[in-house]
C-alpha positions in Angstrom: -58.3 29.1 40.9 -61.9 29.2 40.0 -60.6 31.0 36.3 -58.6 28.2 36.0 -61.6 25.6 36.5 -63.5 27.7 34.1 -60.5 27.2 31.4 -60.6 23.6 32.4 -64.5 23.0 32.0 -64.2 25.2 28.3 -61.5 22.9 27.3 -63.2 20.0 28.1 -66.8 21.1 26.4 -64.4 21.8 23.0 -62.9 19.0 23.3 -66.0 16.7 23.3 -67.8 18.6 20.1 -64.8 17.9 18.4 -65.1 14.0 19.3 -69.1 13.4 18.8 -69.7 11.7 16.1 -71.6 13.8 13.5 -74.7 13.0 11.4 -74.2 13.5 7.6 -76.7 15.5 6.2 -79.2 14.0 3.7 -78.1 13.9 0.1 -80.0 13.6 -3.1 -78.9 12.9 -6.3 -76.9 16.2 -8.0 -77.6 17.7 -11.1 -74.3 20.2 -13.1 -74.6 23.2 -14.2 -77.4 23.9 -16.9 -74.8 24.4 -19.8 -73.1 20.6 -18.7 -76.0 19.8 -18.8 -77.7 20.7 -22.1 -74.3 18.9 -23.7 -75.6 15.6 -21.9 -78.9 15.7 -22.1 -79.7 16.8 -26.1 -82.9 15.4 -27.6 -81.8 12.6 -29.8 -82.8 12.3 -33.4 -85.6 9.9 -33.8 -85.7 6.1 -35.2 -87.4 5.8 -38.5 -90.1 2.5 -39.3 -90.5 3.5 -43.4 -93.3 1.8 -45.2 -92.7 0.1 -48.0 -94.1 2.7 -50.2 -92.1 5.0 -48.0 -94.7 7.6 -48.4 -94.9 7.0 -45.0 -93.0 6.8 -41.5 -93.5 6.1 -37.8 -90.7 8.4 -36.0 -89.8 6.9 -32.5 -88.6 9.1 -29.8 -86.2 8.1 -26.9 -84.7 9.4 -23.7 -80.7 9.6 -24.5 -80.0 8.1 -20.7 -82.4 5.4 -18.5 -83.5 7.2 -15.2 -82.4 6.2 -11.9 -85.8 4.2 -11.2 -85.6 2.2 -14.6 -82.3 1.1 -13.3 -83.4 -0.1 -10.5 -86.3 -2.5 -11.8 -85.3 -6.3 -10.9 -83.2 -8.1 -13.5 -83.0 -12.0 -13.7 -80.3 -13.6 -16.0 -81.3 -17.0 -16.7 -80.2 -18.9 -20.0 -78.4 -16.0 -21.8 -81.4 -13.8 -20.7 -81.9 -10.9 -19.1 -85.9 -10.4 -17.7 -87.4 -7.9 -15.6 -89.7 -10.4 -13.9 -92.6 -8.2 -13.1 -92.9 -6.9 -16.8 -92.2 -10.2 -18.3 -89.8 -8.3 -20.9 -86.1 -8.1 -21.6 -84.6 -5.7 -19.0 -82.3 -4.4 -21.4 -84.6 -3.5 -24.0 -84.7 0.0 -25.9 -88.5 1.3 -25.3 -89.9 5.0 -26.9 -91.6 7.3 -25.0 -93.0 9.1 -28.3 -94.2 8.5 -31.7 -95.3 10.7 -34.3 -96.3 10.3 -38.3 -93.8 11.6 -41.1 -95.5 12.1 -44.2 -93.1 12.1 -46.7 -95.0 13.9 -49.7 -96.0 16.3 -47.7 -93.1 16.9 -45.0 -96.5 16.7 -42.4 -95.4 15.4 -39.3 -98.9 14.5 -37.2 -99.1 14.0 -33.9 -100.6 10.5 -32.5 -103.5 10.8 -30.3 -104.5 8.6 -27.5 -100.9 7.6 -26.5 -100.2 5.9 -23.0 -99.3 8.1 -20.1 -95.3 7.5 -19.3 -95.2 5.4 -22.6 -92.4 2.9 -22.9 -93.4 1.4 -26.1 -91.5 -1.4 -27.9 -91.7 -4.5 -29.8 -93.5 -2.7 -33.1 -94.9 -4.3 -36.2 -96.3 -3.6 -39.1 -99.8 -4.3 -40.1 -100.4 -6.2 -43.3 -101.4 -3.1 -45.2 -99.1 -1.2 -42.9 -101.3 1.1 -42.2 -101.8 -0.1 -38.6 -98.7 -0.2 -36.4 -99.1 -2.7 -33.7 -96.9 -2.5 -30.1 -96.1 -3.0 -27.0 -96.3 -0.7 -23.9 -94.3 -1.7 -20.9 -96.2 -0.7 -17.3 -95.3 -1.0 -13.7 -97.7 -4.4 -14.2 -96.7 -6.1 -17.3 -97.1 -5.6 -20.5 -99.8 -4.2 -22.6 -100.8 -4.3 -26.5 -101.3 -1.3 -28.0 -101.9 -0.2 -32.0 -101.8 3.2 -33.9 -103.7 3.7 -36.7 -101.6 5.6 -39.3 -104.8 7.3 -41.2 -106.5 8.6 -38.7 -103.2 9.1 -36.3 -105.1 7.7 -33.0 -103.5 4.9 -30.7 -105.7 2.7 -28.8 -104.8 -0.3 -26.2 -106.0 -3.8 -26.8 -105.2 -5.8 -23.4 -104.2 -5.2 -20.5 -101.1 -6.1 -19.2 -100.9 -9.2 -20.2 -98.4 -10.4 -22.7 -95.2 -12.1 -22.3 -92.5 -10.5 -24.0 -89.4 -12.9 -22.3 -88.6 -14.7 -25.8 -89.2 -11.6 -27.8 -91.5 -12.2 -31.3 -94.6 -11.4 -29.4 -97.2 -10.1 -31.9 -97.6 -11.3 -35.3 -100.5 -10.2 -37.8 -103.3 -12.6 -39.3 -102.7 -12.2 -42.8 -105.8 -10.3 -43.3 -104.9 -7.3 -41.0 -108.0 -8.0 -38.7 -106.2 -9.5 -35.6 -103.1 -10.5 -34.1 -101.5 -13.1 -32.7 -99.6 -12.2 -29.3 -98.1 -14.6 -26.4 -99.7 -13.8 -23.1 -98.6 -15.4 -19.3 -100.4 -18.5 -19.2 -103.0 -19.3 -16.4 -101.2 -21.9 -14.9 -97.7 -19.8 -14.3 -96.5 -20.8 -10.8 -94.7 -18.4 -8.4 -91.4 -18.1 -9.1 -88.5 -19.2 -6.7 -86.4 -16.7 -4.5 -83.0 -18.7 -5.2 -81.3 -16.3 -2.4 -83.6 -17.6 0.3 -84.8 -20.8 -0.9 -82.8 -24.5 0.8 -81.0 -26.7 -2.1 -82.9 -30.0 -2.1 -79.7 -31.5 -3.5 -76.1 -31.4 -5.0 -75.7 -29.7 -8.3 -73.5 -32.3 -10.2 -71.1 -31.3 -13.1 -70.2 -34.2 -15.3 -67.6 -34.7 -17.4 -66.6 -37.2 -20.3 -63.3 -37.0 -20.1 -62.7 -36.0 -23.4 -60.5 -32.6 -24.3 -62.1 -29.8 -25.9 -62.4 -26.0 -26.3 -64.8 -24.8 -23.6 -67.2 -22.3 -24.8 -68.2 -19.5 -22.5 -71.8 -18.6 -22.3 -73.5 -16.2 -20.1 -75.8 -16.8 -17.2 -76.1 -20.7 -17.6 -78.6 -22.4 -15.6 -77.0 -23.9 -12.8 -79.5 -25.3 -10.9 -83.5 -26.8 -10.5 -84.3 -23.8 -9.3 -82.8 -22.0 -12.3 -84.5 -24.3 -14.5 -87.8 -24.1 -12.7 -87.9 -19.8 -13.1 -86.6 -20.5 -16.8 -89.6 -22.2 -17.9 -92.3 -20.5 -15.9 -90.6 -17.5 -17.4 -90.5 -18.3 -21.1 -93.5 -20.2 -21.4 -96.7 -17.9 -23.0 -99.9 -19.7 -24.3 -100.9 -18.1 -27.8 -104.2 -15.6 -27.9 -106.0 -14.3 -30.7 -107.1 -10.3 -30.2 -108.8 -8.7 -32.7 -108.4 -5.1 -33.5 -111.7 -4.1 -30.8 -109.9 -5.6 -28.3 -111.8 -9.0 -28.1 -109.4 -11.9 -27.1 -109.8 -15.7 -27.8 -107.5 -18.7 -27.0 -105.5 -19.6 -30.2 
């Protein structure tokens, strides 16, 4: 009797392992096998900025794949756009996280000093007398102006993170070569609106004319104020003149 309460108790014990819920272990992120993985992951050949003498290039250097943490930045799509709001750049933009010097008489290819840590470096253009190379460098912050000096192959920042990249065609040379012109957040930019939490203060109203026609399809159109309201604090920049020490001045 008691051998058979003992079976009893045994069965009973099995029986309620088998039923209690289990706690899945912690899992990361899994990398293949190393030879999968060189086939993925192979260095890609770098993008070429030629002079016009083409005596000269800028090679640009790129990741093949974005990392799981530049995936996960914020992306707003207003108006066609797509913005990382904290950056104030394009979310989908193609940034370099090295540059180097071709010289092309010579086959010399020079390493650039004085580079950012982590660069993410984007939006280039050519000085005047291309042989400055203006840029800019994409941090956790915003976004910062940066230039490489081709001669003496060193890179040095102008601002800080202040430059508004949304609309794109952010630097632009004075014709002499001794400053630039660059759009920066203005002073007066207000906070944007969290549309997922914030209460309509009205109808959004669609009207029509009542005539037939071919309706386009365009992406991410503004559908509300609120919409409009983080357009514009978005895309508007105020215009600064920075010369090439650094020293910045309303335009």
């Amino acid at each position: 009797m008691q051998l058979h309460r003992l079976r009893l108790r045994a069965a009973a014990l099995c029986f309620a392992v088998i039923l209690s819920p289990t706690v899945p272990a912690a899992t990361e992120y899994q990398k293949p096998a190393e030879e999968i993985l060189q086939l993925v992951d192979v260095k890609r050949a770098p993008y070429f900025l030629m002079n016009d003498s083409q005596d000269t290039a800028l090679m640009l250097y790129r990741d093949t794949y974005k990392t799981i943490a530049e995936l996960s930045e914020e992306e707003l799509r207003l108006g066609g756009l797509r913005i990382d709001p904290k950056a104030n750049i394009g979310s989908r933009d193609t940034f370099y996280n090295d540059l180097k010097i071709q010289r092309i008489n010579s086959q010399q290819t020079v390493e650039i000093a004085g580079l950012p840590d982590s660069p993410r470096l984007s939006n280039f253009a050519w000085s005047p007398d291309q042989q400055k190379m203006a840029m800019t460098h994409k941090t956790p912050n915003g976004i910062e102006l940066w230039v490489v000096d081709l001669k003496t192959a060193k890179a040095k920042r102008l601002t800080k993170a202040i430059l508004n990249a949304n609309m794109r065609d952010v630097i632009n040379w004075f014709a002499d070569g001794s400053a630039l012109l660059v759009k920066v957040v203005p002073d007066d930019r207000q906070p944007l609106i969290n549309t997922e939490s914030a209460t309509p203060t009205g109808p959004t109203v669609s009207v029509s004319d009542g005539k037939k026609a071919q309706n386009r399809t365009y992406q991410d159109l503004l559908k509300n104020k609120n919409d409009e309201f983080n357009f514009e604090q978005l895309t508007r920049a105020a215009l600064v003149k920075v010369d090439l020490n650094g020293n910045a001045s309303n335009w």
